[in-house]
Each structure stands twice: as structure tokens, then as C-alpha cells.
N, C-alpha and C positions, 0 to 999 in steps of 0.2 A: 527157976522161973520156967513156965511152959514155955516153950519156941514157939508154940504157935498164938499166945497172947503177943497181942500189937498193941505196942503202947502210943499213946495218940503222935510223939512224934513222929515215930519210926514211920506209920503212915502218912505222915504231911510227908515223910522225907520220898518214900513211894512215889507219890504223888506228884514231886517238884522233879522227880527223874524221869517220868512219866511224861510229865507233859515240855522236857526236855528232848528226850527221843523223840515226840512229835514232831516240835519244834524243827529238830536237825533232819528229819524224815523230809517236813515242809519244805526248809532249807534246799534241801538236796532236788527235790523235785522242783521247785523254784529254779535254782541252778541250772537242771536238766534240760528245763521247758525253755530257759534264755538259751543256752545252750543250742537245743535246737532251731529258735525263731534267728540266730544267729546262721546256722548255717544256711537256714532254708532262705536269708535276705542274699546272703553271699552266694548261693546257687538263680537266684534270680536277677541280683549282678551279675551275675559271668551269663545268665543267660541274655539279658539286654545287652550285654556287650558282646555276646554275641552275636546278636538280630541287627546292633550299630557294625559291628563287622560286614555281616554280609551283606547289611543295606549299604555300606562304602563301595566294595567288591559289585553290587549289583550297577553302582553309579559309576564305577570306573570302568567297568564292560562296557564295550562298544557298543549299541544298539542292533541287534540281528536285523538284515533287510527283509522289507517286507516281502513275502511270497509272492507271487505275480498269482491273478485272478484269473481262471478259465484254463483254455487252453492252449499249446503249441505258439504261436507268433504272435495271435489273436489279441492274447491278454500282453505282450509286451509294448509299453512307451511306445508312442509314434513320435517317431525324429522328422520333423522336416527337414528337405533337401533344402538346400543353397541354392539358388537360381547363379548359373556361370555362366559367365561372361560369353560373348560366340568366341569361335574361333577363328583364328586368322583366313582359314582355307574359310568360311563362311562371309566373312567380308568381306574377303577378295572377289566372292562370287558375286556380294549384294551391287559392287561395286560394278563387276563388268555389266549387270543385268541391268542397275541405271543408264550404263553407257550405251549399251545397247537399243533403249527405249527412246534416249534422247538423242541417238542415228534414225530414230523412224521416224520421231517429232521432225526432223531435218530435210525427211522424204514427203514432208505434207506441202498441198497447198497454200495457198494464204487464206481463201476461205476456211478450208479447213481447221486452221492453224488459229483464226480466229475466235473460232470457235468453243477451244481449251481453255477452261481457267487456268493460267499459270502466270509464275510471276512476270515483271516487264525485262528486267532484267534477262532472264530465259527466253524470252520472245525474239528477246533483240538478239543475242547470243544466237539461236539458230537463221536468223535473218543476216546474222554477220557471216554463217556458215556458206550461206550461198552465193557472197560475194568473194571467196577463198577461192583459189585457182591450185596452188602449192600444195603438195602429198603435204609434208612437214606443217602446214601453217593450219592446214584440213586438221592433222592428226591431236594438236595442241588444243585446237581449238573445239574437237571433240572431249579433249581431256574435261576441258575446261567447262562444256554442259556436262559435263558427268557430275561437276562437280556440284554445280549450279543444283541437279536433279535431285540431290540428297536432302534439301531441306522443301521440298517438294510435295503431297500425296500424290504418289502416282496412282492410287487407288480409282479416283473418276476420269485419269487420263487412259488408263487403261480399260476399263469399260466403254469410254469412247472408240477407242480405237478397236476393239472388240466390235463395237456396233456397227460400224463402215467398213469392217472386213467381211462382217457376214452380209451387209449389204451387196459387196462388192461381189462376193463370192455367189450370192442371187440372180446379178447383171448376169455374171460370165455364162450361168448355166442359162438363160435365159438366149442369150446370143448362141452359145452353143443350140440350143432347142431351135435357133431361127435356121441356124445352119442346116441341121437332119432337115427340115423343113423345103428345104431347098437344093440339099442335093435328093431327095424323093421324088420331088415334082421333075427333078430334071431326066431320072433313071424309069420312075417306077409311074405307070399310067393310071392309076387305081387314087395314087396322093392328092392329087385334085380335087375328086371327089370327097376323099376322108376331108378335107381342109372345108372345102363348101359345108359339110357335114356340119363341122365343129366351130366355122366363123362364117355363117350364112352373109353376113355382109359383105362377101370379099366381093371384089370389082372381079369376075371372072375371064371377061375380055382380056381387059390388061395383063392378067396374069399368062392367059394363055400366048398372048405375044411376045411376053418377054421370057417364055420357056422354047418356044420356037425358036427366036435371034439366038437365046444364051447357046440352044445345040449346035446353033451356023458354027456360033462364035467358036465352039469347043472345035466342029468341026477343022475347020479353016484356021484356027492358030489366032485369031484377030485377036483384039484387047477387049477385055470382058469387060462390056460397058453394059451389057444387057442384063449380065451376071452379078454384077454389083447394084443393078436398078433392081433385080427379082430379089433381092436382101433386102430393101429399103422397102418395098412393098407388102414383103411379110411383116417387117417389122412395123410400120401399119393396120397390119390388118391382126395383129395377135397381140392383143397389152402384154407389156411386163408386168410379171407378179409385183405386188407392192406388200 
């Protein structure tokens, strides 16, 4: 027989081995291709479980603090302070400075005295003051408005009294001004005339008599009765400021 006739099995048989190798070929690259979607799933588990790692790791870090905005002190939190308490040496001071205000209320008249809103209590208290004779019973009984002066505003007692000092302190210059006025007329010959000048109403008679007597008076040593009348004549004849 020629080898190279194919008798119709031999070829079926060809044929069936043929498409066997395919088959296992298919097989095989079937295998390969799970093979691979196999690994490539298990590389993308390990990498989610990766990303669950570091997203754990990212939630168990601390939080970094925030940067401060700007610059140098500018940008840091403002802390407010605590308002403290005074101190003892500041008490002690508020304390003697009441006592001290309620020794001047003590120095007032009754007019004057009237005049202050304050309580009755405190009223009376400094009106008990001036029937005190005794260092000791004085000393207590100053303790005692001091104490009285703490629940007090001395705020409009002190404006008042502000107000009658500089009144007062207006009287003095005022009297002092009567006084230069008077030893001039008595030294200076010229002061007459300035005075006629600046208080044309002045009685000039009168005045001139009683600078005559006050010179006897100095003269002679008498009792300045002419000298204390040429005071009271100025003081007539030149208003006090008001």
C-alpha cells in the first residue's frame, strides 16, 4: 500500500486528534486566563486591604494641628485675662480713703451737711461725732463712718465737696486781694487814685479818713480800729467774684 493513500479512517482518526489538541490547547489557555483573573482578584485584595490598612493607620494618627494663620503673635488665639481680685494693700488703701472723706464730712457745717445726699444712718453718725469728747470714743466712732461710707457713692459727695473748696479757695484770694488793697492805700499815694479808677463809686471822703486815722493808729501803737473799718470799706466797695 502507498503511505501516502489515506484511507477514510485513518483521516477521521486525524481529525478526532486534531481537534483534541485544540481542545487541550483551549483547555490550557482557559486555565491560563482563570489562572490569571485569579491572581489579578488576589492583587486587588491585597491592594484594598491595603487602602483598609492605611485608611485604619490614617484614623488612628492623631490629627496634625492646625497651622496658625498670618503672622508672629498676630495670628495666635487670644486668651482672655481673669479679672483678680484687688489686693489687700488696695483695700486697705480704699478703706483708709473712706475714712478719711468721712473725717471731712465731720468737718462740715450743718448747712452744709444738709445738703449731701447720704444715708440717715451716716448723718446721724457724724452728728454723734460732734458730741464725742474722748481720743478713744472719737477714734471708734470714726472706725465706725468708715464703715458706714462703703455702701455709699462717694462719687457726688465728692464733687460737692470739690465745689465749696474751690469756692472757698475764691473767698480767700478775694480777701487776700482786699488786703494788697489796703496795705497800698496805706504805703503807696498813687493807690487811691488806681482804686477811684477801677471802682468810680468809691465814697472817697471816707476812704481818705480812714487812711489818715489807720497811719495815727500805726503811728502811736493804738488798736487798729480805723484799720479793720478800711477792710470793711473795701470790701464794699469791690464785689467778690462769683
Amino acid at each position: 500500500m502507498n503511505p501516502h493513500d489515506e484511507t477514510p479512517n485513518s483521516k477521521n482518526h486525524q481529525d478526532i486528534n486534531e481537534f483534541d489538541a485544540s481542545d487541550e490547547q483551549d483547555d490550557f489557555d482557559n486555565d491560563e486566563q482563570e489562572s490569571l483573573l485569579d491572581e489579578d482578584e488576589q492583587y486587588d485584595d491585597e491592594d484594598q486591604d491595603d487602602e483598609g490598612d492605611q485608611d485604619d493607620e490614617d484614623q488612628d494618627a492623631a490629627p496634625a494641628p492646625a497651622r496658625p494663620q498670618g503672622r508672629g503673635l498676630r495670628s495666635l488665639p487670644v486668651v482672655e485675662e481673669e479679672e483678680l481680685p484687688p489686693s489687700k494693700t488696695k483695700i486697705k488703701k480704699q478703706m483708709h480713703d473712706l475714712r478719711d472723706l468721712g473725717e471731712e464730712l465731720t468737718e462740715l457745717g450743718k448747712d452744709q451737711l444738709a445738703q449731701l445726699d447720704i444715708p440717715e444712718s451716716l448723718r446721724d453718725a457724724i452728728r454723734e461725732m460732734h458730741r464725742i469728747k474722748t481720743f478713744g470714743a472719737k477714734r471708734r466712732q470714726m472706725q465706725y463712718i468708715g464703715k458706714l461710707m462703703r455702701d455709699v457713692d462717694t462719687a457726688p459727695i465728692i464733687a460737692k465737696l470739690n465745689t465749696w473748696k474751690g469756692t472757698s479757695q475764691q473767698h480767700i484770694g478775694y480777701m487776700h486781694q482786699l488786703e494788697r488793697w489796703r496795705e497800698r492805700l496805706l504805703e503807696e499815694d498813687s493807690a487811691l487814685t488806681e482804686l477811684l479808677t477801677a471802682y468810680p463809686q468809691t465814697d472817697v471822703q471816707r476812704l481818705r479818713t480812714l487812711i489818715r486815722n489807720a497811719l495815727k493808729e500805726r503811728e502811736t501803737g493804738k488798736p487798729a480800729k480805723n484799720f479793720r473799718e478800711l477792710f470793711q470799706v473795701l470790701r464794699e466797695t469791690i464785689p467778690e467774684p462769683t
